[in-house]
PyMOL Python script that loads the backbone (N, CA, C, O; Angstrom):
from pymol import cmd

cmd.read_pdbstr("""\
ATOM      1  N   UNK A   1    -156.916 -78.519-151.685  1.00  0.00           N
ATOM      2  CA  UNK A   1    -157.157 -79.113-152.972  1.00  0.00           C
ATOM      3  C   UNK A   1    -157.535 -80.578-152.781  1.00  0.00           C
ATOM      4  O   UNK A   1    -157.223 -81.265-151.809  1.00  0.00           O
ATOM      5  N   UNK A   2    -158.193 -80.934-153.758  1.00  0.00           N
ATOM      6  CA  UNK A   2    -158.606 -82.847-153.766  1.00  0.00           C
ATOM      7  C   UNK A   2    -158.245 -83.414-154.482  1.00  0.00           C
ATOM      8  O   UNK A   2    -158.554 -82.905-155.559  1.00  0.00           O
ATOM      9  N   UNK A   3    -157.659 -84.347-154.618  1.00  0.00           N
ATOM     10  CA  UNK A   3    -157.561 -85.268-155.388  1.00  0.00           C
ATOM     11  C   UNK A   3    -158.034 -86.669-155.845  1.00  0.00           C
ATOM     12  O   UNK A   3    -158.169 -87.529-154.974  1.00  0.00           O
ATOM     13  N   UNK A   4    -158.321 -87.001-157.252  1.00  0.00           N
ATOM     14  CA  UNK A   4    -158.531 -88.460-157.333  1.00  0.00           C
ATOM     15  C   UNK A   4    -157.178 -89.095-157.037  1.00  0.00           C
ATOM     16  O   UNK A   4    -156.128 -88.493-157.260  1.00  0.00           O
ATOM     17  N   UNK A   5    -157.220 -90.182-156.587  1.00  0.00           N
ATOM     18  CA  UNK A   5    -156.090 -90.910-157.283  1.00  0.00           C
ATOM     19  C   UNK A   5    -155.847 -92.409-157.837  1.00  0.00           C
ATOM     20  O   UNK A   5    -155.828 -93.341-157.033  1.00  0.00           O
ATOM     21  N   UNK A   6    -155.708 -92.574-158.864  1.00  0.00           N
ATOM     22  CA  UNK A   6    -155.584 -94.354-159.367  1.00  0.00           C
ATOM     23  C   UNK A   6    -154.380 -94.713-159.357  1.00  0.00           C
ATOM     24  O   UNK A   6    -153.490 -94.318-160.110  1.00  0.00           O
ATOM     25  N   UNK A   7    -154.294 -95.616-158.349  1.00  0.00           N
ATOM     26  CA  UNK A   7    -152.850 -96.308-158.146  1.00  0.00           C
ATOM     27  C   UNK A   7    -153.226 -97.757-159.031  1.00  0.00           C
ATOM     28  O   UNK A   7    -154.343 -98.232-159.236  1.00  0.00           O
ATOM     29  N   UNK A   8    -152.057 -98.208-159.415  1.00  0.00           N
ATOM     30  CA  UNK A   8    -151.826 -99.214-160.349  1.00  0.00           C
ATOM     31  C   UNK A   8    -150.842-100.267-159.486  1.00  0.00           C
ATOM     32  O   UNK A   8    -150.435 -99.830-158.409  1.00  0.00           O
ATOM     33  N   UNK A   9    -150.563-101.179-159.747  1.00  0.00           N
ATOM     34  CA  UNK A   9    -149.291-102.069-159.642  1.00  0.00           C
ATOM     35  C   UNK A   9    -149.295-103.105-160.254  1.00  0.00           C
ATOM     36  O   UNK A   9    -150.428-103.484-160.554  1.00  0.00           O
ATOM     37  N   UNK A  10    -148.410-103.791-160.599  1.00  0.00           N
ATOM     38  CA  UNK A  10    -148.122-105.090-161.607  1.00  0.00           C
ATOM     39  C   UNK A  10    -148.502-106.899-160.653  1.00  0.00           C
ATOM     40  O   UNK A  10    -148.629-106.964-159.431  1.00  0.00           O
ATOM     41  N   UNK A  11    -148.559-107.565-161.163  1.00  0.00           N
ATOM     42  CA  UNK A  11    -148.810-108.812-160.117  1.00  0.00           C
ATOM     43  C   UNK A  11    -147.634-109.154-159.075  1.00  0.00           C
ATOM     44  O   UNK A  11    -147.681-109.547-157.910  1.00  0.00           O
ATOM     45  N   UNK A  12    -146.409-108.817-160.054  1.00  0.00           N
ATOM     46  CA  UNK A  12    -145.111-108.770-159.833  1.00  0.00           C
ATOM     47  C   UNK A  12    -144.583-108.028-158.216  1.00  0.00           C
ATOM     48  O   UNK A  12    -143.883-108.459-157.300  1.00  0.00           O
ATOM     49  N   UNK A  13    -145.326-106.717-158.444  1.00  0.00           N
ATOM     50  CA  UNK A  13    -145.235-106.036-157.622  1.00  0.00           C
ATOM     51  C   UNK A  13    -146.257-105.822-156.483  1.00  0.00           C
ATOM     52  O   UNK A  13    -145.982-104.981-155.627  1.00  0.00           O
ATOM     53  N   UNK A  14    -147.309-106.450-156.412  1.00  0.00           N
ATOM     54  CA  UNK A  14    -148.537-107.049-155.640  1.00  0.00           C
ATOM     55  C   UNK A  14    -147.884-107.103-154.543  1.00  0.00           C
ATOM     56  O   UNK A  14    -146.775-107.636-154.489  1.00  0.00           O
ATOM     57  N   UNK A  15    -148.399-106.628-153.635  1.00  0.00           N
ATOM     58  CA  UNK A  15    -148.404-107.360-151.844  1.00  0.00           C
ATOM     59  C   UNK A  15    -149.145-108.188-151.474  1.00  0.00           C
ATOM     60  O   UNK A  15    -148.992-108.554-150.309  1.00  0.00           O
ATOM     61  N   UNK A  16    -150.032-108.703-152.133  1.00  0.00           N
ATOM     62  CA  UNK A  16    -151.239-109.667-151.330  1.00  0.00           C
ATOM     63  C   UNK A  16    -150.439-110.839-150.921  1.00  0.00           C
ATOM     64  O   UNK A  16    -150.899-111.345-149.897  1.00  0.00           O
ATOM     65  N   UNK A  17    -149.713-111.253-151.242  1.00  0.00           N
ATOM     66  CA  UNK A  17    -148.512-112.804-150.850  1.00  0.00           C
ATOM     67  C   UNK A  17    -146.872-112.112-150.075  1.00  0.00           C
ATOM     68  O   UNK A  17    -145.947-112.738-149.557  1.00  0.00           O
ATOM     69  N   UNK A  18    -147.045-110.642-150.281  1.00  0.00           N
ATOM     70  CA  UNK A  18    -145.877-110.306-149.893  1.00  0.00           C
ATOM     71  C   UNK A  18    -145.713-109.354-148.324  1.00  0.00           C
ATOM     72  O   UNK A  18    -145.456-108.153-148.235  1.00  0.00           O
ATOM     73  N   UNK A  19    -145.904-110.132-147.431  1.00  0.00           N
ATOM     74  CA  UNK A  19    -145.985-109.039-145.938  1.00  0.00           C
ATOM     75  C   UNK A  19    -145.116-107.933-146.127  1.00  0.00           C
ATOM     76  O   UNK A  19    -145.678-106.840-146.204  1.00  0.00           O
ATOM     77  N   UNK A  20    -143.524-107.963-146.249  1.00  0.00           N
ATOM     78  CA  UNK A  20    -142.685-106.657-146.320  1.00  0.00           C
ATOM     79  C   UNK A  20    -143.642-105.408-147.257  1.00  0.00           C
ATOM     80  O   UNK A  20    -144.041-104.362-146.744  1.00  0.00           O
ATOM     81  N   UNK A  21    -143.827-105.713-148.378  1.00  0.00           N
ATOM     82  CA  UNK A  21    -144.712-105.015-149.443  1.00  0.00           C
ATOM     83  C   UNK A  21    -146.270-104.767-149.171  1.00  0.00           C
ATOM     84  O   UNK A  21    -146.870-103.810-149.660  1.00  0.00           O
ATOM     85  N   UNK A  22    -146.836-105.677-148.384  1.00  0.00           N
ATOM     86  CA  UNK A  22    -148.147-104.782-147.930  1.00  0.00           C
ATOM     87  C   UNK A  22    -148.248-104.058-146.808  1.00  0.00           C
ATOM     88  O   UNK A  22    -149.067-103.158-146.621  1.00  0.00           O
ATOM     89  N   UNK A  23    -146.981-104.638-145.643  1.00  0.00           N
ATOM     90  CA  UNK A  23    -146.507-103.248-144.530  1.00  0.00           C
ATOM     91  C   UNK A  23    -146.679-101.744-144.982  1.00  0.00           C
ATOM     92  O   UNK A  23    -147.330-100.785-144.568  1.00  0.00           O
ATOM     93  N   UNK A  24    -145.699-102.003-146.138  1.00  0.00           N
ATOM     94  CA  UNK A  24    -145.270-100.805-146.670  1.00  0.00           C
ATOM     95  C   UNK A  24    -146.232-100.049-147.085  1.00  0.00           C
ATOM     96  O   UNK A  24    -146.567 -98.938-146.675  1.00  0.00           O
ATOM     97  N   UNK A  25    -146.673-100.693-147.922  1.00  0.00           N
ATOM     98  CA  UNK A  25    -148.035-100.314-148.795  1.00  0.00           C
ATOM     99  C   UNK A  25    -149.321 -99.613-147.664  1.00  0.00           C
ATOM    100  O   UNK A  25    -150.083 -98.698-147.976  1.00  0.00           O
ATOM    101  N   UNK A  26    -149.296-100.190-146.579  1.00  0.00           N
ATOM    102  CA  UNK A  26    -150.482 -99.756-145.746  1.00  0.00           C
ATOM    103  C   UNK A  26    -149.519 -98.544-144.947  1.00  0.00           C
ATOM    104  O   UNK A  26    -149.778 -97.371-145.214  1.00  0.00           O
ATOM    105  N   UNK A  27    -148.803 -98.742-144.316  1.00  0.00           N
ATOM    106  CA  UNK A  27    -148.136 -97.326-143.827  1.00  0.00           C
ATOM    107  C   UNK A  27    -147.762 -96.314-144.201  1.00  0.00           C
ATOM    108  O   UNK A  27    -147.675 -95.327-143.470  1.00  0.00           O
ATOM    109  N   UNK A  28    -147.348 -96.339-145.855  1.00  0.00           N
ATOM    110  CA  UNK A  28    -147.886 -95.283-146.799  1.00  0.00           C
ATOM    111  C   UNK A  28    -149.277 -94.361-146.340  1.00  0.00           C
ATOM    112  O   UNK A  28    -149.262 -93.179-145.995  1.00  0.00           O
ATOM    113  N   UNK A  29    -150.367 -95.179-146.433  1.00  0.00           N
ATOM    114  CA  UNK A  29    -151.645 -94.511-146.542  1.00  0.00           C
ATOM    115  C   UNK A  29    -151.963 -93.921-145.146  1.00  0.00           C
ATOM    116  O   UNK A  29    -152.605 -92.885-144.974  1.00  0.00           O
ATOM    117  N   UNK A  30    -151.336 -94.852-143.975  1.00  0.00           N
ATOM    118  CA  UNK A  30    -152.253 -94.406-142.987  1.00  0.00           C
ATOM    119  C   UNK A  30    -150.983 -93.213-142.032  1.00  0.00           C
ATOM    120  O   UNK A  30    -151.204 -92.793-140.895  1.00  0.00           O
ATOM    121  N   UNK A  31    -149.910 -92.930-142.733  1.00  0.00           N
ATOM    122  CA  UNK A  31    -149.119 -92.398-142.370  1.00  0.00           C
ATOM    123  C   UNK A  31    -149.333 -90.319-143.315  1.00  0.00           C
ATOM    124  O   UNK A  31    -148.634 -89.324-143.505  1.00  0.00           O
ATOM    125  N   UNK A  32    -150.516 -90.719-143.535  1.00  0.00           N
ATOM    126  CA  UNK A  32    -150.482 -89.674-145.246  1.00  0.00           C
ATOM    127  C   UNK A  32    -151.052 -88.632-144.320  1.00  0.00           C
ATOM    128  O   UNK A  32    -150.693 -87.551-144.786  1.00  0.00           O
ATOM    129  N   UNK A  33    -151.859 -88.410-143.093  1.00  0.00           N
ATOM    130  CA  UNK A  33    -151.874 -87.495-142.241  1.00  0.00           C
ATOM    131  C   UNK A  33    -150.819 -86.529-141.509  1.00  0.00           C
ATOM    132  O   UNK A  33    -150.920 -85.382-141.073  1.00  0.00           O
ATOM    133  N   UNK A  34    -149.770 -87.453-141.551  1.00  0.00           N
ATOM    134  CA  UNK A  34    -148.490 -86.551-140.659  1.00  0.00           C
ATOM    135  C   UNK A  34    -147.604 -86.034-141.975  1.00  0.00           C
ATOM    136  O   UNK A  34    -146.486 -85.521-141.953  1.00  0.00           O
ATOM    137  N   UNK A  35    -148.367 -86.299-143.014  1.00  0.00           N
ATOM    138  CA  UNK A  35    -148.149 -85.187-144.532  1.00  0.00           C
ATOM    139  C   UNK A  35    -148.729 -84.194-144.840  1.00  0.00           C
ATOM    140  O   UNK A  35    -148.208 -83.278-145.477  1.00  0.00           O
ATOM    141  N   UNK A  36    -149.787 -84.211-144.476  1.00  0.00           N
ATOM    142  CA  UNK A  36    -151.011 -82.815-144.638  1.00  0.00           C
ATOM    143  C   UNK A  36    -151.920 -83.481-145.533  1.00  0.00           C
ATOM    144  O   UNK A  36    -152.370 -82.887-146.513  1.00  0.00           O
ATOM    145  N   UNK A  37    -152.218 -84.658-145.270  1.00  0.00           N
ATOM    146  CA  UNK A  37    -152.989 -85.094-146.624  1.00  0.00           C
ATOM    147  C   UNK A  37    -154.285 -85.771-145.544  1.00  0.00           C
ATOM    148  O   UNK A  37    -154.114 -86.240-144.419  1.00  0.00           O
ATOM    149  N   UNK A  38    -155.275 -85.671-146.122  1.00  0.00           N
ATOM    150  CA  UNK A  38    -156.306 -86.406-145.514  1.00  0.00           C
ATOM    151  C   UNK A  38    -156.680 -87.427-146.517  1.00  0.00           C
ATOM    152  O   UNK A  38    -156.342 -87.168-147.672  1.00  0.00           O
ATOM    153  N   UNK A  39    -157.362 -88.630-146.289  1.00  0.00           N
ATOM    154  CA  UNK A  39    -157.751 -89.671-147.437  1.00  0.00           C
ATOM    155  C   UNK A  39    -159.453 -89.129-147.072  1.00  0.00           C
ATOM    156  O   UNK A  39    -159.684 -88.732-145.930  1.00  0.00           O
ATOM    157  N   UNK A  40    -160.013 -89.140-147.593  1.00  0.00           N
ATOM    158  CA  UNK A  40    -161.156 -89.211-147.753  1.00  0.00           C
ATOM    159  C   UNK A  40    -161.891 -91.078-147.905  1.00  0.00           C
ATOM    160  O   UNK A  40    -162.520 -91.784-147.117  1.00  0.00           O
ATOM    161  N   UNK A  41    -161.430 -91.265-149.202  1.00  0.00           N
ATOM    162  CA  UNK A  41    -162.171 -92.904-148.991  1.00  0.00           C
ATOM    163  C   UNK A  41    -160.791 -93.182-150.161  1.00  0.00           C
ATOM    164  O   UNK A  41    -160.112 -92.513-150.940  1.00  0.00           O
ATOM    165  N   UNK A  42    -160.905 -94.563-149.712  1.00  0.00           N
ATOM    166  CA  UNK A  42    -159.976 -95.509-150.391  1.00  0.00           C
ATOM    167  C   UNK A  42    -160.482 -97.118-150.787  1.00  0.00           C
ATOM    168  O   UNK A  42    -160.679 -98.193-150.221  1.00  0.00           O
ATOM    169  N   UNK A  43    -160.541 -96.590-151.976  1.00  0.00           N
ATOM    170  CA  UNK A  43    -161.226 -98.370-152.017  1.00  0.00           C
ATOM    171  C   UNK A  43    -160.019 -99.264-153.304  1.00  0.00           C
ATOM    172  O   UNK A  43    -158.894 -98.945-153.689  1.00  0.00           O
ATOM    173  N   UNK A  44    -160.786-100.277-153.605  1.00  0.00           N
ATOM    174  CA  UNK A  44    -159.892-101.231-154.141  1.00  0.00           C
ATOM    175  C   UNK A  44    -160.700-101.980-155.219  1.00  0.00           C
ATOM    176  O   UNK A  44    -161.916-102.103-155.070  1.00  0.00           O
ATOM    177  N   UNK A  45    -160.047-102.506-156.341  1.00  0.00           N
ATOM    178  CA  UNK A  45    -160.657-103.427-157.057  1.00  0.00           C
ATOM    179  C   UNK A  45    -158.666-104.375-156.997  1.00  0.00           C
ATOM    180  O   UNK A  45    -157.526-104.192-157.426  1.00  0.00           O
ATOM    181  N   UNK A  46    -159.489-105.389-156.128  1.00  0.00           N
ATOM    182  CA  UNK A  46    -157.945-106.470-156.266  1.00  0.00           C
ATOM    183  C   UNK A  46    -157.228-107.045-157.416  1.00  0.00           C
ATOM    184  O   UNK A  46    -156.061-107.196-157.776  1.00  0.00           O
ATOM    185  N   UNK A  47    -158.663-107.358-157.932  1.00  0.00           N
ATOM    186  CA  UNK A  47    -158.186-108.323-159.446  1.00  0.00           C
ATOM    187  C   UNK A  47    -157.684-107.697-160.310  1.00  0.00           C
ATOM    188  O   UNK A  47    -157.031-108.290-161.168  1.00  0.00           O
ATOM    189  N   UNK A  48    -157.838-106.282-160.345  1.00  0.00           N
ATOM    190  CA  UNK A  48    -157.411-105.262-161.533  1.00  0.00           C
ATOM    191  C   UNK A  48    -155.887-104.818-160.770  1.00  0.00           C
ATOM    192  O   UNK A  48    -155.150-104.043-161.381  1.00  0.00           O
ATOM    193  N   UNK A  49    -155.523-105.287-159.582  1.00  0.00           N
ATOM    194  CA  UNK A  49    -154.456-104.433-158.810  1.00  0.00           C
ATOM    195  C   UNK A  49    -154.629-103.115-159.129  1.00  0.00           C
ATOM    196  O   UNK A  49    -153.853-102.829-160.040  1.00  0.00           O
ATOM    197  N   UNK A  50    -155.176-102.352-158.852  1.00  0.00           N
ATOM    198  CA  UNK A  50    -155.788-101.057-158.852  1.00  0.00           C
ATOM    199  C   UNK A  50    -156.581-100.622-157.096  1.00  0.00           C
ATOM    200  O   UNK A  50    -157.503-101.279-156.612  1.00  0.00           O
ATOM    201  N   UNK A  51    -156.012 -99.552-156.501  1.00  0.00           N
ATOM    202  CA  UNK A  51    -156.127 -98.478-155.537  1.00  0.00           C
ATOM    203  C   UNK A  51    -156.881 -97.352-156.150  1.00  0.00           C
ATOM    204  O   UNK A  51    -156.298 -96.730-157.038  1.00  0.00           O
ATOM    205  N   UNK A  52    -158.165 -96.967-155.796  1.00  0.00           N
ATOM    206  CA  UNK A  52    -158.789 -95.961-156.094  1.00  0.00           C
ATOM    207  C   UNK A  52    -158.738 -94.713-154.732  1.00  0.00           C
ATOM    208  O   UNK A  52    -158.908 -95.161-153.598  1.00  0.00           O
ATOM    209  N   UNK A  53    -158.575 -93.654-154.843  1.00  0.00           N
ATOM    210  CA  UNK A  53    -158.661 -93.064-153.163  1.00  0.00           C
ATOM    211  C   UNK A  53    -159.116 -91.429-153.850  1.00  0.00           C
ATOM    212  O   UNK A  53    -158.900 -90.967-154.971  1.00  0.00           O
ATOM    213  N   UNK A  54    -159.665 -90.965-152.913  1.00  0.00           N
ATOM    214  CA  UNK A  54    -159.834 -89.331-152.731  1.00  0.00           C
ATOM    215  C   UNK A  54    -159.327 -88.806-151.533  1.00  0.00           C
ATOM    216  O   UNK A  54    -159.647 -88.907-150.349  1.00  0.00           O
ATOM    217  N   UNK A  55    -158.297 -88.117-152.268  1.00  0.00           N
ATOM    218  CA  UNK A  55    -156.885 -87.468-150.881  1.00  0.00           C
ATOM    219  C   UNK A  55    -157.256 -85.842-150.975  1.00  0.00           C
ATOM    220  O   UNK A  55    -157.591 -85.339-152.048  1.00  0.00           O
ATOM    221  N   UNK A  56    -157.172 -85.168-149.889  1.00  0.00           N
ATOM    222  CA  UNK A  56    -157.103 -83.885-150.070  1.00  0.00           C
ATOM    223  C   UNK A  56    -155.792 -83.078-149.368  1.00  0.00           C
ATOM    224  O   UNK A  56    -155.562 -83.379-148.196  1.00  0.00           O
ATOM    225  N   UNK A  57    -154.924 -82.078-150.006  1.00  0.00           N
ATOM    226  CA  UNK A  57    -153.975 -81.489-149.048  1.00  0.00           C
ATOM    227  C   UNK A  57    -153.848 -80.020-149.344  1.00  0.00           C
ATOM    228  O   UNK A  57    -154.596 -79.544-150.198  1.00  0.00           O
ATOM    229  N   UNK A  58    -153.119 -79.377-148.824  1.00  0.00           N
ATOM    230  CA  UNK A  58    -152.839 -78.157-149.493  1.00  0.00           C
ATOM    231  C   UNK A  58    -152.044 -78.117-150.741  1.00  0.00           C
ATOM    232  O   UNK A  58    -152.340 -77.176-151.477  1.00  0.00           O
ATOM    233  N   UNK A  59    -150.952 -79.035-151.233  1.00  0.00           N
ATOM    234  CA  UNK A  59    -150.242 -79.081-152.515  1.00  0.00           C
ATOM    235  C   UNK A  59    -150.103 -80.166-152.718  1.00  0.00           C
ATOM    236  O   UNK A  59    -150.191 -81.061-151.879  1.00  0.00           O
ATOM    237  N   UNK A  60    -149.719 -80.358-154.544  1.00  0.00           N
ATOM    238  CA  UNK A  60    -149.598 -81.505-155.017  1.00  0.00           C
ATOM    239  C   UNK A  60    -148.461 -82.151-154.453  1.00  0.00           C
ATOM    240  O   UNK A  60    -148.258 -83.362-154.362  1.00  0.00           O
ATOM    241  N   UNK A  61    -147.471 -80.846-153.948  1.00  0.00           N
ATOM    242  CA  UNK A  61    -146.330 -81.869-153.773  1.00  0.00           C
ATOM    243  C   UNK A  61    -146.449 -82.909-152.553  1.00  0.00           C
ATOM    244  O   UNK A  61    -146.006 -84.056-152.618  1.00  0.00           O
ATOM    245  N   UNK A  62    -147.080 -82.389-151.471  1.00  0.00           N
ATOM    246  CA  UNK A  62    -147.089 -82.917-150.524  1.00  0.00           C
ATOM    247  C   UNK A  62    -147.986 -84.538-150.930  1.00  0.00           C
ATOM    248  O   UNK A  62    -147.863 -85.619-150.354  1.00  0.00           O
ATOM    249  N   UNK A  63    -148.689 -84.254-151.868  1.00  0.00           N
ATOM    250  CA  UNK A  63    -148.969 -86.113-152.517  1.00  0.00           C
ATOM    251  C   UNK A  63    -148.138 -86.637-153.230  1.00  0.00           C
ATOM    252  O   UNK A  63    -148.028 -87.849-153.040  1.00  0.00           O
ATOM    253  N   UNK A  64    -147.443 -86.173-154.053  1.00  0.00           N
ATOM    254  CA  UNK A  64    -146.338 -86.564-154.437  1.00  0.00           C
ATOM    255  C   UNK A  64    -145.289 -87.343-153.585  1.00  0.00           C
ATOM    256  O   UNK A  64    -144.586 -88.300-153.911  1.00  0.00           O
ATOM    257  N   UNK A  65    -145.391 -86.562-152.216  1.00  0.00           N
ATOM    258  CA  UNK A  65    -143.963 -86.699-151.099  1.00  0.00           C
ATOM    259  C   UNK A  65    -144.742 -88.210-150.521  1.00  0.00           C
ATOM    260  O   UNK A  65    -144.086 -89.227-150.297  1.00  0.00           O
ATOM    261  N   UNK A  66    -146.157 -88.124-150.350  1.00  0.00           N
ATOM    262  CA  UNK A  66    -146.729 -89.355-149.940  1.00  0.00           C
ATOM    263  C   UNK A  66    -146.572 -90.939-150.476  1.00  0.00           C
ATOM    264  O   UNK A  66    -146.616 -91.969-149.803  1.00  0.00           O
ATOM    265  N   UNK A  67    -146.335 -90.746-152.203  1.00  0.00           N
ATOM    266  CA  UNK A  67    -145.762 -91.739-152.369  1.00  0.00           C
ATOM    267  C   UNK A  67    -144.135 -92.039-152.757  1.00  0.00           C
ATOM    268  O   UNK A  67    -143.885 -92.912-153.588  1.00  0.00           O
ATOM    269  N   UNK A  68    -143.259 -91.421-152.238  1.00  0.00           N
ATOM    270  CA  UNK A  68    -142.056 -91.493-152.580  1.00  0.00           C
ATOM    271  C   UNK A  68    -141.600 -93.627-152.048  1.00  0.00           C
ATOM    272  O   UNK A  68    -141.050 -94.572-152.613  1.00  0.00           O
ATOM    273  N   UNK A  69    -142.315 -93.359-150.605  1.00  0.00           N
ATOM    274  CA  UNK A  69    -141.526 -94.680-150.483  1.00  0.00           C
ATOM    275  C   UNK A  69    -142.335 -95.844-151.273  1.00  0.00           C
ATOM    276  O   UNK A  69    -141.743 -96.886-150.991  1.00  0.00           O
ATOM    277  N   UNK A  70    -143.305 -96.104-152.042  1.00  0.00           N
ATOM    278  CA  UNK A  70    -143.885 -96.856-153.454  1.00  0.00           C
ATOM    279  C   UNK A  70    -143.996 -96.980-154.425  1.00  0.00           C
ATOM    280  O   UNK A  70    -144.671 -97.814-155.029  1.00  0.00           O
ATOM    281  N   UNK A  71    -142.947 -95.661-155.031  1.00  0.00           N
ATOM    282  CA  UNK A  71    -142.490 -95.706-156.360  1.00  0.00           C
ATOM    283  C   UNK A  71    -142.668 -96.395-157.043  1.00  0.00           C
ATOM    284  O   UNK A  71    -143.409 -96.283-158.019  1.00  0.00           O
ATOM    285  N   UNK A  72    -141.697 -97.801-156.552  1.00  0.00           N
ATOM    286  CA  UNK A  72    -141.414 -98.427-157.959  1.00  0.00           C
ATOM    287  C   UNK A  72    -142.287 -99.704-157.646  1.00  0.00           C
ATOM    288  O   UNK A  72    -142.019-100.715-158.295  1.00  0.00           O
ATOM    289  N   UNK A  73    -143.446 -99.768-156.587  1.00  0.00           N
ATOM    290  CA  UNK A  73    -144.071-100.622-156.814  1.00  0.00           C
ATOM    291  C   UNK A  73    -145.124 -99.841-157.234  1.00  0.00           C
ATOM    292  O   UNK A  73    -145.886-100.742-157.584  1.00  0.00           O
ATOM    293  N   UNK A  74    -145.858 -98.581-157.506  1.00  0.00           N
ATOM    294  CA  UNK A  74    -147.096 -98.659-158.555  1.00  0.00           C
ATOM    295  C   UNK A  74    -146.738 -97.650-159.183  1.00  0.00           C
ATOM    296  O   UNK A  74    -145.655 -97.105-158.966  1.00  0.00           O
ATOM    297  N   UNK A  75    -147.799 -97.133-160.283  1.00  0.00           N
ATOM    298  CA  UNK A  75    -147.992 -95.926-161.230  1.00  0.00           C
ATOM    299  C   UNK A  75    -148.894 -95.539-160.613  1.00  0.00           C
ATOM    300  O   UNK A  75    -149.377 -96.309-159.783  1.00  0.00           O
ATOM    301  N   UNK A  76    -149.578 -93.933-160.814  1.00  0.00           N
ATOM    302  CA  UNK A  76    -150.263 -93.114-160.036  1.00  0.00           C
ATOM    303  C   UNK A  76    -150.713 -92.315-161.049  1.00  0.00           C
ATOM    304  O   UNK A  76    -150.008 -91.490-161.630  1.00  0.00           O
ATOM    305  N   UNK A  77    -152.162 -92.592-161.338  1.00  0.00           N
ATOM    306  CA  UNK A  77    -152.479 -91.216-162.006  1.00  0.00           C
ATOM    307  C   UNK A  77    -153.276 -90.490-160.946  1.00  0.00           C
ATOM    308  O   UNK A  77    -154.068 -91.056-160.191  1.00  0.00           O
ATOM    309  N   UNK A  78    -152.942 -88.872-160.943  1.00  0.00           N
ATOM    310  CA  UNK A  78    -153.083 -88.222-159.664  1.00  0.00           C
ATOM    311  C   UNK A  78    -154.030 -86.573-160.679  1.00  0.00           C
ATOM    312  O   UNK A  78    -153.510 -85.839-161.520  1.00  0.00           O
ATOM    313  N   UNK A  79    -155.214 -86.533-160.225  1.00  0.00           N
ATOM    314  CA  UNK A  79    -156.056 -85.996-160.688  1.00  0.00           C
ATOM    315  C   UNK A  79    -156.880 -84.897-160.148  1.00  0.00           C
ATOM    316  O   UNK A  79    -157.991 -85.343-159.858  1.00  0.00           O
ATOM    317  N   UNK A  80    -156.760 -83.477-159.868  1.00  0.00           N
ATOM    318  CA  UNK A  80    -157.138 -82.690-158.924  1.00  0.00           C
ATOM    319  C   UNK A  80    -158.751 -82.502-159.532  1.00  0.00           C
ATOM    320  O   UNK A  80    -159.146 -82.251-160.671  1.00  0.00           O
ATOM    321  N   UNK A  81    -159.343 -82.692-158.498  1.00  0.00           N
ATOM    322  CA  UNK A  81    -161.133 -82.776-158.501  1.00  0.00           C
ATOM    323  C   UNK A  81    -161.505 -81.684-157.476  1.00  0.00           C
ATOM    324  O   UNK A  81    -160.857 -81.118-156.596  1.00  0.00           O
ATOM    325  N   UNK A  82    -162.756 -81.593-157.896  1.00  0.00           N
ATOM    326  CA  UNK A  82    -163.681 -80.507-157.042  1.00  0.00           C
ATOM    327  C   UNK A  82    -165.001 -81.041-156.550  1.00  0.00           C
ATOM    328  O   UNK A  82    -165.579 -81.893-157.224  1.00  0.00           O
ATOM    329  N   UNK A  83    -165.447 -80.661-155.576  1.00  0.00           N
ATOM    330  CA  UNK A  83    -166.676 -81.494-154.819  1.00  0.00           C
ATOM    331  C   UNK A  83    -167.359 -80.751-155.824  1.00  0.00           C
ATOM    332  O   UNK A  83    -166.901 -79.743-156.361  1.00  0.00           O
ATOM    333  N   UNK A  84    -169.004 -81.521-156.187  1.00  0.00           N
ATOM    334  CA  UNK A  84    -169.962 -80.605-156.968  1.00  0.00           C
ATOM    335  C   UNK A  84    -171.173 -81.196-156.289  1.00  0.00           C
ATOM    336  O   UNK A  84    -171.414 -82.364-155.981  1.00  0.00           O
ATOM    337  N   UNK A  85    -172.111 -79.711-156.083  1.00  0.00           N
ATOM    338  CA  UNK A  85    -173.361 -79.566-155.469  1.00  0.00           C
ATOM    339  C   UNK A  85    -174.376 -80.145-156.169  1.00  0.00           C
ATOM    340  O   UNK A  85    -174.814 -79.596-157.180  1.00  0.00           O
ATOM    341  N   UNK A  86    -174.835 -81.240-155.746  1.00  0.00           N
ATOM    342  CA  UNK A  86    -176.492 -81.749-156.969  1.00  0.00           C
ATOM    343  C   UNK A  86    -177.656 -81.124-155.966  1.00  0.00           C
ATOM    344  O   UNK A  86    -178.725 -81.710-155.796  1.00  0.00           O
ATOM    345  N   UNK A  87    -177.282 -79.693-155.231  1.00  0.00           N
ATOM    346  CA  UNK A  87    -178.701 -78.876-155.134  1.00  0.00           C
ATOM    347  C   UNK A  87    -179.545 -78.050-156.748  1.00  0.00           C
ATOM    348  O   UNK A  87    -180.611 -77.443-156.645  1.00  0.00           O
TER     349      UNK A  87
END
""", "prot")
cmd.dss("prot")
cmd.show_as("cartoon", "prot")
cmd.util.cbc("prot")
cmd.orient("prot")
């Protein structure tokens, strides 16, 4: 299955000034393989604190399980998508 996903976070909760919190934040993502999850692309708009990514795994839960340790630093709207052919 694929997913969109829009991650959110508050300024409050921002890592860009905070090393412990952008550790975290990056070992989340690049750790999301030894979950069953592949990222496809991950991009960013900073100023909006907004994470855009296309994850794919076999279940939701296992994206779910991906962000357990970032909870309570973002919101996640998590959106199952389908590739579409422009043949």
């Amino acid at each position: 299955m694929m997913f969109h996903i829009q991650a959110t976070h508050s300024y409050q909760t921002c890592g860009a000034n905070d090393p412990d919190k952008k550790k975290l934040m990056r070992s989340t993502f690049l750790n999301a393989e030894e979950k069953g999850i592949k990222i496809h692309s991950l991009v960013t708009n900073r100023p909006s604190h907004t994470i855009y990514m296309i994850a794919e795994s076999e279940t939701f839960e296992a994206i779910d399980k991906m962000f357990d340790p970032i909870l309570t630093m973002t919101d996640a709207v998590i959106t199952p998508v389908m590739p579409v052919s422009l043949d």
